[in-house]
TIVEXKE-932497 format. One record per residue (C-alpha): x, y, z. Coordinates in steps of 0.1 Angstrom, whole numbers, plus 2048, in hexadecimal, padded with zeros to 3 digits. Each point is the difference from the previous one (the first is absolute). Layout:
! TIVEXKE-932497
XYZ;...
! end
This chain:
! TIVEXKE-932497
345E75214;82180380E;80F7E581A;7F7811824;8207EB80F;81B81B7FB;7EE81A815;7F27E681A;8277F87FF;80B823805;7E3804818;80C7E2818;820819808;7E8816815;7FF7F181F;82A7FA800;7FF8257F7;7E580981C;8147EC818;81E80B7F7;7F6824807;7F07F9825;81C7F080D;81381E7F4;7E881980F;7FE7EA823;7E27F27F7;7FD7E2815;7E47EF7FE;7DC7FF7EE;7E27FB816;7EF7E17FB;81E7F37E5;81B7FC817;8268147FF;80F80C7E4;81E7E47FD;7E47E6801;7EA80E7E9;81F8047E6;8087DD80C;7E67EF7F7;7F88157E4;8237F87F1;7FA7DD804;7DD7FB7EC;80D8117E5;8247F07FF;7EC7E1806;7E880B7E2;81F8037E8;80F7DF808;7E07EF7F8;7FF8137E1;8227EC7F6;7F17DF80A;7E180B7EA;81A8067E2;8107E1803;7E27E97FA;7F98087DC;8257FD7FA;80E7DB7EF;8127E680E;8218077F0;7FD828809;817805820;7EC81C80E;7E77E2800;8147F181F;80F82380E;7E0810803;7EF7EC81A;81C7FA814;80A827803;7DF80C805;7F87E481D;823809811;7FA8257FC;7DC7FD811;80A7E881A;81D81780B;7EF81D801;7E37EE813;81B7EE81E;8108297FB;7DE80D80B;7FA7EB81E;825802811;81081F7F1;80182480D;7EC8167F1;81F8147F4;80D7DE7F7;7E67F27E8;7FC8227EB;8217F87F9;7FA7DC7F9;7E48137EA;8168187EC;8157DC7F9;7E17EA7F5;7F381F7E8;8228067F1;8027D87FB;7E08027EF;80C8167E9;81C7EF7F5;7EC7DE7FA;7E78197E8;82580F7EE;8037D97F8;7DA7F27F4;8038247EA;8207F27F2;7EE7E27F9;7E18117F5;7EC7F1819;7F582680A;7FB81F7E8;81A81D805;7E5818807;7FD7EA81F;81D802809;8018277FE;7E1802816;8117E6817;81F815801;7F382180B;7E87F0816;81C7ED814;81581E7FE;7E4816816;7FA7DF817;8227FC808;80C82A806;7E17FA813;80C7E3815;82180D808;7F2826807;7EA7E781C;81A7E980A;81C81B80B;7E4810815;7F77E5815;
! end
């Protein structure tokens, strides 16, 4: 049986996309959810929040003398903590931005642990098309709002 994470992976983009495509239709608000910008918000964060824990997750099998065994942690806790401080004093406008930064960032760190053949290349592929819709979709959002 084939690994279901690429398509949950590909399936994680539809609420950037959906989001993306309300705010450029006007869409406001969803009863009972809250508005568009904080649904994306706090949308963008669980999943950004997700990735980063997915580094700290990587670095524990790795060994002492490995130096994504030290980087790891500490990007993925600065990344999170940003993003979380981002979210509670940042426009809306402001921390998709912050967003777009911290998803791009986490794409660079996976360019390196494939380098070091912490992660598979086909990983990486799914991780670079998957960031690529996430962040069009974040700035499509964040030069409407």
């Amino acid at each position: 049986m084939k690994k279901p994470s690429p398509y949950l992976t590909f399936a994680g983009t539809i609420p950037f996309i959906a989001c993306a495509i309300m705010i450029t239709l006007g869409i406001d608000a969803v009863i009972a959810l809250g508005t568009t910008a904080e649904i994306l918000s706090a949308y963008g964060l669980v999943i950004a929040s997700f990735m980063a824990g997915a580094h700290w997750g990587n670095h524990l099998s790795l060994t002492d003398n490995n130096p994504w065994a030290v980087r790891l942690p500490i990007f993925s806790n600065i990344i999170a903590l940003l993003l979380w401080l981002g979210f509670l004093t940042l426009s809306s406008a402001g921390f998709i931005w912050l967003l777009i930064s911290a998803f791009i960032a986490l794409l660079v760190i996976d360019y390196g642990l494939r380098d070091a053949q912490i992660i598979t290349a086909n990983y990486l592929k799914v991780r670079k098309y998957v960031t690529l819709i996430v962040v069009i979709s974040l700035v499509l959002s964040a030069l409407q709002l």
